[in-house]
ROTORTI-825510 format. One record per residue (C-alpha): residue in three letters; x, y, z. Coordinates in Angstrom, 2 decimals. Each point is the difference from the previous one (the first is absolute). Layout:
REM residues N
type, u, v, w
Ala, X, Y, Z .
...
***
This chain:
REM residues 388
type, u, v, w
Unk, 44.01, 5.75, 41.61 .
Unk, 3.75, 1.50, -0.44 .
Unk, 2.60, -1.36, -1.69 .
Unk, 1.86, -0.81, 2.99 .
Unk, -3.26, -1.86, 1.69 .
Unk, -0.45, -2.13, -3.08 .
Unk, 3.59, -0.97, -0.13 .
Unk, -0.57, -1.14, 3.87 .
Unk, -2.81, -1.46, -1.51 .
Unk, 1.97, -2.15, -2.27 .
Unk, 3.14, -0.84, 2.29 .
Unk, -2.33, -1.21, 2.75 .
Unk, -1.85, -2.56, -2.19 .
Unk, 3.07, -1.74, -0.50 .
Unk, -0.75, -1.77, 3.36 .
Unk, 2.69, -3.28, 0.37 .
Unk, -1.76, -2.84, -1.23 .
Unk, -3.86, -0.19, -0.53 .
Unk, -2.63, 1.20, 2.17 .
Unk, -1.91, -3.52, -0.05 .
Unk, 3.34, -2.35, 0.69 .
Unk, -0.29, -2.28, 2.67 .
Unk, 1.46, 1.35, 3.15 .
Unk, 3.30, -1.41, 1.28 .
Unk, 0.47, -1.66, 3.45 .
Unk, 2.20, 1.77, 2.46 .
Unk, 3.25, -1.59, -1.01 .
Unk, -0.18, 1.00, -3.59 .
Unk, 3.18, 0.97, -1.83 .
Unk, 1.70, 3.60, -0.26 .
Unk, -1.93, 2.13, -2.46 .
Unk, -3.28, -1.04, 0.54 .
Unk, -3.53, 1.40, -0.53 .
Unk, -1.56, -0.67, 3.13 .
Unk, 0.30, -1.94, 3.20 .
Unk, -2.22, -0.98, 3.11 .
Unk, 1.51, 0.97, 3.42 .
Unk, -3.19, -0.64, 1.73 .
Unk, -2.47, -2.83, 0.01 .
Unk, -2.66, 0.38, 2.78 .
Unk, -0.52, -3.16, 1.92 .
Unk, 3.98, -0.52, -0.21 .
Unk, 2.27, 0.65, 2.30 .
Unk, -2.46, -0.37, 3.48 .
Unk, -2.45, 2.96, -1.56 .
Unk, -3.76, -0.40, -1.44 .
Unk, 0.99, 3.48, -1.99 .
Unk, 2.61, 2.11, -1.01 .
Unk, -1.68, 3.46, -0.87 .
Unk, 1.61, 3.98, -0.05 .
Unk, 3.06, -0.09, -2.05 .
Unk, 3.24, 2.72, 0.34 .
Unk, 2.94, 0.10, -2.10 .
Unk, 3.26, 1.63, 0.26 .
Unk, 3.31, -0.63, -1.22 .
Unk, 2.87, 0.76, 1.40 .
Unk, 3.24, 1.71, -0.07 .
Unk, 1.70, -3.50, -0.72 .
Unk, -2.57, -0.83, -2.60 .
Unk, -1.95, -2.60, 2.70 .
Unk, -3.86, 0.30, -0.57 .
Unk, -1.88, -0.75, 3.11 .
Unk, -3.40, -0.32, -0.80 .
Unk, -2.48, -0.15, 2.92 .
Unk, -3.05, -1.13, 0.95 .
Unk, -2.79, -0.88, 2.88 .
Unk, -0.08, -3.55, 1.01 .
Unk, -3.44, -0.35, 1.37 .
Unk, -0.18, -3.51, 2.02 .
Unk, -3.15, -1.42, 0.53 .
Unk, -2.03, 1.84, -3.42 .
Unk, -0.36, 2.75, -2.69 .
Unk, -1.55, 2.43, 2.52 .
Unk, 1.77, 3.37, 0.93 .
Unk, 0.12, -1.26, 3.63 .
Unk, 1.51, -2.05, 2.14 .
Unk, 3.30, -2.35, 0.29 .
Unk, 1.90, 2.63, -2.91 .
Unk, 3.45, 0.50, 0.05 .
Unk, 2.22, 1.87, -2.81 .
Unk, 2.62, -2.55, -1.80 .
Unk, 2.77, 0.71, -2.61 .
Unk, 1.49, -1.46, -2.59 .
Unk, 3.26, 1.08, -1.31 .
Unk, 1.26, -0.61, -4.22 .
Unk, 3.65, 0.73, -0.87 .
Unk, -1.08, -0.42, -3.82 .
Unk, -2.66, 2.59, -0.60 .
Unk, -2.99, -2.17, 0.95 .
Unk, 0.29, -3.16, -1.63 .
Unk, 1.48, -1.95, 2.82 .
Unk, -0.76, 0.43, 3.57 .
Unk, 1.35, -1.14, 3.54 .
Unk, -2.28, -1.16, 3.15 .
Unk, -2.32, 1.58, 1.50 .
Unk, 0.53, 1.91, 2.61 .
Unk, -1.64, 1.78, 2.95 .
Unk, 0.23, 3.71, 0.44 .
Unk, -2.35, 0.77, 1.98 .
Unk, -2.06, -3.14, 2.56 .
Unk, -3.52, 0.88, 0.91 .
Unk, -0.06, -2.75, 2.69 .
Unk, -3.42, -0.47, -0.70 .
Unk, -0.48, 3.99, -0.08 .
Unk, 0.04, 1.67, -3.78 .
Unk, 2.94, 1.90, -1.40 .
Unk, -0.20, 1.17, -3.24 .
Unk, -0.16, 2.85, -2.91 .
Unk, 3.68, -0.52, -0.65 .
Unk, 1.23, 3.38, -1.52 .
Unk, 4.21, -0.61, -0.43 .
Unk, 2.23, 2.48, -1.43 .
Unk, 4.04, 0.34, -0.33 .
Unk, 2.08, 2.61, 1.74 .
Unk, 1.79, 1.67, -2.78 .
Unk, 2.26, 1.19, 2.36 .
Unk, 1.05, -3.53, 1.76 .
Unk, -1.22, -2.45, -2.16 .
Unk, -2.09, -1.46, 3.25 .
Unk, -3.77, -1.37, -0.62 .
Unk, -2.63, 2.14, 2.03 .
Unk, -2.97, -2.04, 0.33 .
Unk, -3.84, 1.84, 1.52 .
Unk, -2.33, -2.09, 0.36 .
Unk, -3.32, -0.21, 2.66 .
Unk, -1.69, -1.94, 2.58 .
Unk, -2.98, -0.88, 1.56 .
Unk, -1.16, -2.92, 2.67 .
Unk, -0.78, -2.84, -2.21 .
Unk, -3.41, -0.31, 1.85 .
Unk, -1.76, 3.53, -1.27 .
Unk, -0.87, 1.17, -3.81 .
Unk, 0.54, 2.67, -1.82 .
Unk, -3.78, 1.32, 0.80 .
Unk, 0.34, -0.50, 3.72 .
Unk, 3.05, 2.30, -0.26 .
Unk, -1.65, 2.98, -2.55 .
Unk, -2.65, -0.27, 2.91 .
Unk, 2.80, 0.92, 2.67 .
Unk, -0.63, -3.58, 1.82 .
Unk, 3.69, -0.92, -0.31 .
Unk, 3.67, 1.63, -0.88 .
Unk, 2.32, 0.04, -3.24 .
Unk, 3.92, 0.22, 0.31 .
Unk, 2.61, 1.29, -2.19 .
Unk, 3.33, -2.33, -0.05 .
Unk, 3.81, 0.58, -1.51 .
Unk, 2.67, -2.46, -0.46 .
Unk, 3.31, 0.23, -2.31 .
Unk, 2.31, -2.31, -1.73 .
Unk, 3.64, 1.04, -0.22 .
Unk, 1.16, -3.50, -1.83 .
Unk, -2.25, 0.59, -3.20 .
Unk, -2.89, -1.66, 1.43 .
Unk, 1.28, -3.31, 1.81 .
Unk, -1.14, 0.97, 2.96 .
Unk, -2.34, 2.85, 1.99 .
Unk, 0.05, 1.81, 3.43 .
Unk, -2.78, -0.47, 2.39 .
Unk, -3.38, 2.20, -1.10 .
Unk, 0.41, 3.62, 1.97 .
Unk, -3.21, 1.09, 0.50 .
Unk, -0.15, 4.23, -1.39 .
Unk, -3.99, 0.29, 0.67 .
Unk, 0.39, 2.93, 2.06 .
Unk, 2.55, 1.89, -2.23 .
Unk, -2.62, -0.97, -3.19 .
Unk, -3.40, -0.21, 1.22 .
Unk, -2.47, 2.56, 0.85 .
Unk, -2.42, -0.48, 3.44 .
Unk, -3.39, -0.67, -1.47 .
Unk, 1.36, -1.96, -3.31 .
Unk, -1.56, -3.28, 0.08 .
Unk, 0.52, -2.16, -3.44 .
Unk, 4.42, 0.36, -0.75 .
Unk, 1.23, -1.52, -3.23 .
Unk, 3.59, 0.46, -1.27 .
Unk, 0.23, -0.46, -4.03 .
Unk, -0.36, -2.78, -0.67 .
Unk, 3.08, -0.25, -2.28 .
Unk, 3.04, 1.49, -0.24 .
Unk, 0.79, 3.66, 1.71 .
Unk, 2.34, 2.46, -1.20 .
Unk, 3.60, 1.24, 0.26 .
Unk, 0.38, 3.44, -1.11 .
Unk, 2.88, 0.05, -2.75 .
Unk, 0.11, 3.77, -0.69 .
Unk, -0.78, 3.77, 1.11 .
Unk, 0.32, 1.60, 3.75 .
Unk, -1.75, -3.30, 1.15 .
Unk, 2.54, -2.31, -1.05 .
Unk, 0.59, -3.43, 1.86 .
Unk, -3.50, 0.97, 1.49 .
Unk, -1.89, -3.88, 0.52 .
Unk, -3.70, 0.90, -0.36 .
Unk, -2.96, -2.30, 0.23 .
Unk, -3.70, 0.58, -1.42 .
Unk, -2.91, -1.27, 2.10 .
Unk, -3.56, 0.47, 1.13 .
Unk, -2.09, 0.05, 3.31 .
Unk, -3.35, 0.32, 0.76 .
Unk, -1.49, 2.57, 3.08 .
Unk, -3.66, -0.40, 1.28 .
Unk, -2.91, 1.40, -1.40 .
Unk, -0.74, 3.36, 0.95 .
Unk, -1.93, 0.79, 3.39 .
Unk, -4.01, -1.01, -0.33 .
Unk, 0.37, -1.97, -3.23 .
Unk, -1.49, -3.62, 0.37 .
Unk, 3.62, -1.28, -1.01 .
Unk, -1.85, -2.75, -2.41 .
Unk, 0.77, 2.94, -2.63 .
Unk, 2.88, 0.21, -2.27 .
Unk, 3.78, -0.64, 1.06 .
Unk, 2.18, 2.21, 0.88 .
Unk, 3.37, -0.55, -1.82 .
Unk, 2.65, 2.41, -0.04 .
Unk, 3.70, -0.03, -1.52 .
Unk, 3.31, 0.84, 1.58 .
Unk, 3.86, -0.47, -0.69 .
Unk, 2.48, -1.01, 3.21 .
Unk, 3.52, 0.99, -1.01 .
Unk, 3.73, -0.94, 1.76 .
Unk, 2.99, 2.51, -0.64 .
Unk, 2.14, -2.11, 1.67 .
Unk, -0.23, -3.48, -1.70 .
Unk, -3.04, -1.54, 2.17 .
Unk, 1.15, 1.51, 3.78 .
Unk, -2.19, 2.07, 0.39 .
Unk, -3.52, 0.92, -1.97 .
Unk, -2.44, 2.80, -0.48 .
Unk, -3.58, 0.46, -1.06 .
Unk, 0.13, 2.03, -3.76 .
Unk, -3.08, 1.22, -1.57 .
Unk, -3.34, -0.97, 1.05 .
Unk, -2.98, -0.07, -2.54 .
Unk, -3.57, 0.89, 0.75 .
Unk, -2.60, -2.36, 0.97 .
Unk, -3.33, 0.63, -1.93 .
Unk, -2.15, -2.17, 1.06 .
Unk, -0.60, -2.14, -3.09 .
Unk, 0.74, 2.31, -2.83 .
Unk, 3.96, -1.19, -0.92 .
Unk, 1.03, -3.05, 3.15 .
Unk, 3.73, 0.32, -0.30 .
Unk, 1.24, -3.50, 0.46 .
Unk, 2.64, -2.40, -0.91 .
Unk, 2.49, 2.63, -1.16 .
Unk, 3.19, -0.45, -2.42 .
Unk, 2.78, 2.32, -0.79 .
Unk, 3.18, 0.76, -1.85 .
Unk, 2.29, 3.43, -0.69 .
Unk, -0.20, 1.58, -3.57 .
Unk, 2.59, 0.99, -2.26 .
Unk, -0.40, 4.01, 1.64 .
Unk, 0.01, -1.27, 3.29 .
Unk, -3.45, 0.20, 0.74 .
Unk, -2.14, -2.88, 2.21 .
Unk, -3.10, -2.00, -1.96 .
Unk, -1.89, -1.81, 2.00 .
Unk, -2.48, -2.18, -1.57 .
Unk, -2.67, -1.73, 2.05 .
Unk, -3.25, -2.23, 0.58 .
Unk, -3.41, 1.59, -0.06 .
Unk, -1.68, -1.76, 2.84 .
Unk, -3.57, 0.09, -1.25 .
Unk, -0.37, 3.91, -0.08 .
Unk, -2.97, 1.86, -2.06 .
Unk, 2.38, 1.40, -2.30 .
Unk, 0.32, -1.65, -3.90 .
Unk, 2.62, -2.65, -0.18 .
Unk, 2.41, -1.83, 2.25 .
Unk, 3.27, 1.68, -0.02 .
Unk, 1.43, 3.39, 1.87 .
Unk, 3.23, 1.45, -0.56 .
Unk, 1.77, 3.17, 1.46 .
Unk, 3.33, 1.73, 0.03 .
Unk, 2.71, 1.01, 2.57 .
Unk, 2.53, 3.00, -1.01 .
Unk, 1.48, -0.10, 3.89 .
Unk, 0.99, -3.67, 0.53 .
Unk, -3.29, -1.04, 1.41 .
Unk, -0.47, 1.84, 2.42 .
Unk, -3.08, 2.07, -1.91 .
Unk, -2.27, -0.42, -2.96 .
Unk, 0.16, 2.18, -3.05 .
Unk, -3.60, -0.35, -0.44 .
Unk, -2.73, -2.41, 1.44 .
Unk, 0.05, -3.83, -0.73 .
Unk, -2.51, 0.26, -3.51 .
Unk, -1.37, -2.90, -2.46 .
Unk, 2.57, -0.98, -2.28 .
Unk, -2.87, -0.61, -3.01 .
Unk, 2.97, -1.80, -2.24 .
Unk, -0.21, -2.94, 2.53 .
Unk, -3.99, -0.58, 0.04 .
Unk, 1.03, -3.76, -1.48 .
Unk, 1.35, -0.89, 3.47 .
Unk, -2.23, -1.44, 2.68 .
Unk, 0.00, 0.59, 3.81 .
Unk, 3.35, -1.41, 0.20 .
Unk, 3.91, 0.79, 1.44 .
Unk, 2.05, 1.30, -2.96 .
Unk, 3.61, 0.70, -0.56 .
Unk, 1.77, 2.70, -1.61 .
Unk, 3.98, 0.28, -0.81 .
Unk, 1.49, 2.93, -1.79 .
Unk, 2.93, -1.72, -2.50 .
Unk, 3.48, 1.21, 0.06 .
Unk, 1.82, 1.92, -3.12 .
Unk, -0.61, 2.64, -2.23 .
Unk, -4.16, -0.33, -1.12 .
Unk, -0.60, -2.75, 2.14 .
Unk, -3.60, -0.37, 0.48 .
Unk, -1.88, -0.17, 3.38 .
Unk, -1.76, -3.54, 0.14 .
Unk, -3.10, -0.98, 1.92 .
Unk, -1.72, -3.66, 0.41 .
Unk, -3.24, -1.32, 0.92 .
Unk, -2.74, -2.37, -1.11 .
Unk, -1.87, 1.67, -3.01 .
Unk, -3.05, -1.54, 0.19 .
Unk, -2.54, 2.52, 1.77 .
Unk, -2.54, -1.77, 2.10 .
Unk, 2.87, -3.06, 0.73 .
Unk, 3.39, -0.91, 1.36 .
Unk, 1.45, -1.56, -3.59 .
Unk, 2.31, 1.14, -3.02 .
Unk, 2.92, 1.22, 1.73 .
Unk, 1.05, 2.86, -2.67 .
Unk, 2.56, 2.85, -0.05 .
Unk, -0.27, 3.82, -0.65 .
Unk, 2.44, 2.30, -1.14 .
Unk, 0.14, 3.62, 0.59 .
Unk, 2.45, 2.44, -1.85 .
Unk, -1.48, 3.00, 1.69 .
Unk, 0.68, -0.41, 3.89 .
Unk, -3.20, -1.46, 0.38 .
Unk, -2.27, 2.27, -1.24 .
Unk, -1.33, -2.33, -2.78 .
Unk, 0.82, -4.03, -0.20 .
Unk, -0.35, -2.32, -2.96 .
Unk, -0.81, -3.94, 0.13 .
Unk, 3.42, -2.09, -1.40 .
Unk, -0.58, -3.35, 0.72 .
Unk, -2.58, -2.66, 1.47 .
Unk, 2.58, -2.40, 1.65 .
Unk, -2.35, -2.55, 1.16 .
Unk, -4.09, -0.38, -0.58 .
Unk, -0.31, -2.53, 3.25 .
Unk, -0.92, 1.62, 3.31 .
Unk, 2.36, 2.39, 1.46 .
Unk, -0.04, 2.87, 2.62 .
Unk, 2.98, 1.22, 2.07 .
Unk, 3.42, 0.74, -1.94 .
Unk, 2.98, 1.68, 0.45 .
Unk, 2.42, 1.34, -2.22 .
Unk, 4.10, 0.30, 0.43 .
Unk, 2.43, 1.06, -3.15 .
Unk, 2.69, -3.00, -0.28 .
Unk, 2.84, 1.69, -2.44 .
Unk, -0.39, 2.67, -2.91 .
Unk, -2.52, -1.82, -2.04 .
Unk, -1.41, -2.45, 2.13 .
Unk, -3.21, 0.01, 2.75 .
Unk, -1.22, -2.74, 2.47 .
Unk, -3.31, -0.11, 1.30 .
Unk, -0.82, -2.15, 2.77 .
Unk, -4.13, 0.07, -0.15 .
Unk, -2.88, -2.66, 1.29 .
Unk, -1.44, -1.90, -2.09 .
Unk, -1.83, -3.69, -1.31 .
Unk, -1.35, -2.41, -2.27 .
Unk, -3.19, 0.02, 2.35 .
Unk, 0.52, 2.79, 2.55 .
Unk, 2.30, 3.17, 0.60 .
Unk, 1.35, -1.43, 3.40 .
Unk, 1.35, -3.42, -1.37 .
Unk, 3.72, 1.51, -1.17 .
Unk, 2.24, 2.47, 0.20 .
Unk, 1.75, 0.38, -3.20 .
Unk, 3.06, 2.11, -1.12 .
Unk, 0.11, 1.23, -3.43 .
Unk, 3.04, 1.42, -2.34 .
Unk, -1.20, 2.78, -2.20 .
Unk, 2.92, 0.79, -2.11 .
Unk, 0.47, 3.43, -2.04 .
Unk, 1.98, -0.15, -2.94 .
***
């Protein structure tokens, strides 16, 4: 371990206020540890599930979620909510609806802010609230892409604009954006670029039984002109059970460069996390999608990564760290672009699976991340990690 990791080390164990306080209500006061946006069966919804984060360019953090009606399931009556804190996460206003399903499911909110206009570009997907997600990797029913943007720092959305055709390949059947928060560009010939990792699925090849393995691939969409208009970036390999590219996460290095970190869904290879790199923006892969062996701790979960601003700022990942189960939301650090990450912190031993990370000021980190005393579904809770 360098010098530099172990002072990381150091600075990030110095979390505000200890790891086994009890956790705030909503309306707790400026400089808090922790707060609950989310309470499922609150607010009309059996379960708030698939947290995003950003902040933005006012300092507003909308944090989002899936409000899914009538139960827990990933189908049905699901529409994607918001709520909005003007005080870094320890207070936050009503709840509001981004995105209606009308009894159809919207979802896999993946926001991200314009650095050139400050305005909130918000993909998310769709599907008839009456089909599953194995009725449509069998091709038995569709999966849309949507946009929508806030210009008044989140108060309110456009209409979803439905981009399938401009994102979507003919024959894709499965279409997940994120889930979490997408990526502006900040720096090299790409710059302002908006840029969002997902994953499909395509059907098994001609004369297989399809009762085999999935077929999950990874794939970037990308906007050059703040969310008008999109485009299809690189598109990984499907290979048929060895590495299932799934729920996919992403953030820009210090050099410029694209990691994308994502789910293994079930494939043969060791382990449960893939990574890659993009030199051109997203639009191609340096190499393959490969097992990042650093990770093994994490289950088949969604994960987040955010590279940290300023000189040696380290490139963060979470996750549950428990192997075999959704529990013990922990944090990773990596000093070396990903190559190699280190455990810092257990932030929670109760059950826990989706997260999502967003960097609040110079020395301070919110995750939003599911989590409860008896299940993972029960809360959404928003942590303050501060670095000193």
């Amino acid at each position: 371990m360098t010098p530099l990791h172990r002072t990381l080390l150091a600075a990030l164990s110095l979390l505000t206020g200890p790891l086994t306080a009890q956790v705030p209500p909503a309306h707790a006061a400026p400089g808090c540890v922790a707060s609950v946006p989310y309470v499922s069966g609150r607010g009309g919804y059996h379960t708030y599930r698939i947290p995003a984060l950003v902040r933005t360019r006012h300092g507003t953090v909308l944090a989002f979620a899936e409000g899914r009606r009538n139960g827990a399931g990933d189908s049905g009556d699901i529409d994607v909510v918001l709520r909005r804190s003007a005080d870094g996460g320890c207070t936050w206003g009503p709840l509001t609806v981004v995105a209606a399903g009308h009894g159809d499911t919207r979802g896999n909110p993946a926001p991200v802010v314009d650095p050139r206009t400050g305005a909130v570009v918000l993909v998310t997907c769709g599907n008839s609230g009456k089909v599953t997600e194995g009725q449509i990797s069998r091709g038995e029913a569709d999966r849309r892409v949507y946009v929508q943007r806030s210009r008044d720092d989140g108060r309110r959305f456009s209409p979803p604009e439905d981009i399938t055709a401009q994102v979507k390949r003919p024959g894709w059947r499965w279409y997940a954006t994120g889930p979490g928060h997408a990526v502006a560009l900040t720096r090299g010939p790409h710059r302002g670029r908006l840029l969002v990792p997902a994953n499909h699925s395509v059907a098994p090849p001609a004369g297989s039984s399809g009762a085999g393995p999935r077929y999950d691939g990874g794939h970037a969409l990308y906007s050059d002109d703040g969310g008008g208009t999109w485009h299809l970036g690189f598109v990984s390999a499907t290979t048929g059970g060895v590495t299932n590219v799934n729920e996919t996460t992403a953030t820009q290095l210090p050099d410029g460069r694209l990691y994308f970190n994502a789910r293994d869904q079930y494939g043969t290879a060791p382990g449960h996390r893939l990574d890659a790199y993009s030199g051109d923006g997203g639009r191609t892969l340096d190499r393959p999608y490969t097992v990042q062996p650093t990770l093994n701790d994490v289950p088949v979960v969604q994960g987040s990564v955010l590279q940290l601003h300023g000189p040696d700022a380290p490139l963060l990942f979470s996750a549950p760290s428990v192997p075999t189960a959704r529990r013990a939301l922990a944090l990773w650090s990596s000093t070396d672009a990903g190559r190699t990450f280190t455990r810092l912190r257990t932030l929670t031993h109760r059950p826990a699976a989706y997260s999502d990370l967003v960097q609040l000021g110079p020395a301070t980190v919110g995750v939003l991340y599911e989590t409860g005393a008896a299940h993972s579904y029960d809360t959404l809770e928003f942590r303050r990690l501060t670095l000193t």
